[in-house]
Each structure stands twice: as C-alpha cells, then as structure tokens.
C-alpha positions as CSV (number, residue, x, y, z in Angstrom):
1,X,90.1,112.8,88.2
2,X,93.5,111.0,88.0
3,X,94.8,108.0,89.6
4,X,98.4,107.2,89.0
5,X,99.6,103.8,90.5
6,X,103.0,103.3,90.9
7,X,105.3,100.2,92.6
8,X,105.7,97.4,89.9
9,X,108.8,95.8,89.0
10,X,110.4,92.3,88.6
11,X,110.9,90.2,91.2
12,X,111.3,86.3,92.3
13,X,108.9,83.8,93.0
14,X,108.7,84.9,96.7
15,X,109.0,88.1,97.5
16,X,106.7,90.8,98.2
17,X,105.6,94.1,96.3
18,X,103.6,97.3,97.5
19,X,101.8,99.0,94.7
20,X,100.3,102.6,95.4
21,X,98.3,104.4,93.8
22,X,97.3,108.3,94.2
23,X,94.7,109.7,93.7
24,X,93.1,113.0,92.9
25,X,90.1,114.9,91.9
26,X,86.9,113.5,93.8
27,X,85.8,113.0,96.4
28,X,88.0,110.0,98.4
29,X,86.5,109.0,101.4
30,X,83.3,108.3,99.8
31,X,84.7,106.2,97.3
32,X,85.2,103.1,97.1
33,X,88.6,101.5,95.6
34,X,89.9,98.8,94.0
35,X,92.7,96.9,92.7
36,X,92.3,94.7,89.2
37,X,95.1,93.1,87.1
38,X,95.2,92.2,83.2
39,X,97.5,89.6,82.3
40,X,98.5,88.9,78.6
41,X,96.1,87.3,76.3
42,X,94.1,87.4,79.5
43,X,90.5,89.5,80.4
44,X,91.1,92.1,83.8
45,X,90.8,90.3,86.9
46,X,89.4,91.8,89.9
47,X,91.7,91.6,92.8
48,X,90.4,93.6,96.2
49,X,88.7,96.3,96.8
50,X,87.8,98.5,100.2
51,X,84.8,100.6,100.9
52,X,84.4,104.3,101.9
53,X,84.1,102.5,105.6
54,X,87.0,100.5,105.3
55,X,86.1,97.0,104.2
56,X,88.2,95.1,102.0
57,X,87.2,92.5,100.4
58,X,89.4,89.9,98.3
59,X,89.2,87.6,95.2
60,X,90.3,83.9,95.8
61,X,93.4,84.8,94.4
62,X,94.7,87.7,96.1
63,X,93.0,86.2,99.7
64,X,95.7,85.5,102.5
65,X,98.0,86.6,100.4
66,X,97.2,90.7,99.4
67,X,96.3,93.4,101.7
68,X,94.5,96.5,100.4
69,X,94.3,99.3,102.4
70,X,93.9,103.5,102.3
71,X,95.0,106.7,103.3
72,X,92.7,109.0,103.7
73,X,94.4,112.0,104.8
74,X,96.7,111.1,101.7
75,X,94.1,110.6,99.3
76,X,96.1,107.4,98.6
77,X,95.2,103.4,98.4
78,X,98.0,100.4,98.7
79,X,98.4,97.0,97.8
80,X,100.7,94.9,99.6
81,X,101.1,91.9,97.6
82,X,103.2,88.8,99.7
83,X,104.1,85.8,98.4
84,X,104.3,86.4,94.4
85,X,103.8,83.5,92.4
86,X,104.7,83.9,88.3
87,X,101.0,83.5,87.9
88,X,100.8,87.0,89.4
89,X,102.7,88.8,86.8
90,X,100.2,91.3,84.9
91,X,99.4,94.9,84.5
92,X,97.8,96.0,88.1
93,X,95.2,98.7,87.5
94,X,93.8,100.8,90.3
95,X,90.1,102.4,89.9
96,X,87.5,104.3,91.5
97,X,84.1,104.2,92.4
98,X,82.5,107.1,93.8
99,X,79.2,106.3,96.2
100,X,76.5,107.2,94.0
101,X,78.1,105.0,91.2
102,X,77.4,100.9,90.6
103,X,80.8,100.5,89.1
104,X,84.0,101.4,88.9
105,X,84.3,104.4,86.5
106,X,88.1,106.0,86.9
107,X,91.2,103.9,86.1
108,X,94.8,104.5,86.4
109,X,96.9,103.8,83.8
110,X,98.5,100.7,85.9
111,X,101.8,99.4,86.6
112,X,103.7,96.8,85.6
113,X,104.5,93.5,87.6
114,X,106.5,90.5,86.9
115,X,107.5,87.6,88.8
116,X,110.1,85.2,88.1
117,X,110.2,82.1,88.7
C-alpha cells in the first residue's frame, strides 16, 4: 500500500492550497480516508475525513474552511484548503482506513505547508 500526498508549499495568510494525495494498493472505495496535520512541537491533528459512501466529516478547525473530497476512478483523495491562516502551517498527512479496520493504519509520508503571515 502507498499513499503519496503531494501539493504543499508557502503561501500568504489568505490564499488557498489543494493537497492530493494518491493512492495505491487496496482496496479504495471501501476505504475510508483522511486528512491529519502535525505541526512543530505539536501532537497530529485530525483534520477531515470521508467515508467509502462519501461523507466527510470535519474538525472545528478545518470546518467552513476545507473541503475533502475523492476520486474514485483515480484512486485519488483532495484537500482544498481556503482561507490559510499561519496557524495552519504543518506537515499534512494523508491515511487510510480500509472497512474492516477501527483506525487508520496506512500513512503517506505528508507534505509540507506553510503560511505566512
């Protein structure tokens, strides 16, 4: 299994980012997907993640502000981030977590995104 998630950079205060992040080897529309972030000096975050029947579902943070959404015909999962704040700078990790599993057991290696302010 390999999930690669690609998109980070450094941008302003402001402006908007779409992460990606492919993914291979099992079985995608039956798993579930998510987003999480690890700042520095900080424990990973969950962000958002969406179900095998489409559901996303949002921390407090990343509401009104993210969208999560996948390709299924592309094996492939997005996160459009609007709005960046410097608070949202971090590593953004993308994981899976196939249907018979309770948590998320693949991760990407993440990408990097900083915000200016």
């Amino acid at each position: 299994v390999q999930l690669q998630a690609s998109g980070g950079g450094l941008v302003q205060a402001g402006a908007s980012l779409r992460l990606s992040c492919a993914v291979s080897g099992l079985t995608f529309r039956r798993t579930r997907m998510g987003w999480f972030r690890q700042a520095p000096g900080k424990e990973r975050e969950f962000i958002a993640h969406i179900t095998q029947d489409n559901n996303p579902y949002y921390s407090e943070s990343a509401k009104g502000r993210f969208t999560i959404s996948r390709d299924v015909a592309k094996n492939m999962v997005y996160l459009q981030m609007n709005g960046l704040k410097p608070e949202d700078t971090a590593v953004y990790f993308c994981a899976a977590r196939p249907f018979v599993e309770y948590r998320y057991i693949y991760w990407g290696r993440g990408t990097q995104v900083t915000v200016s302010s």
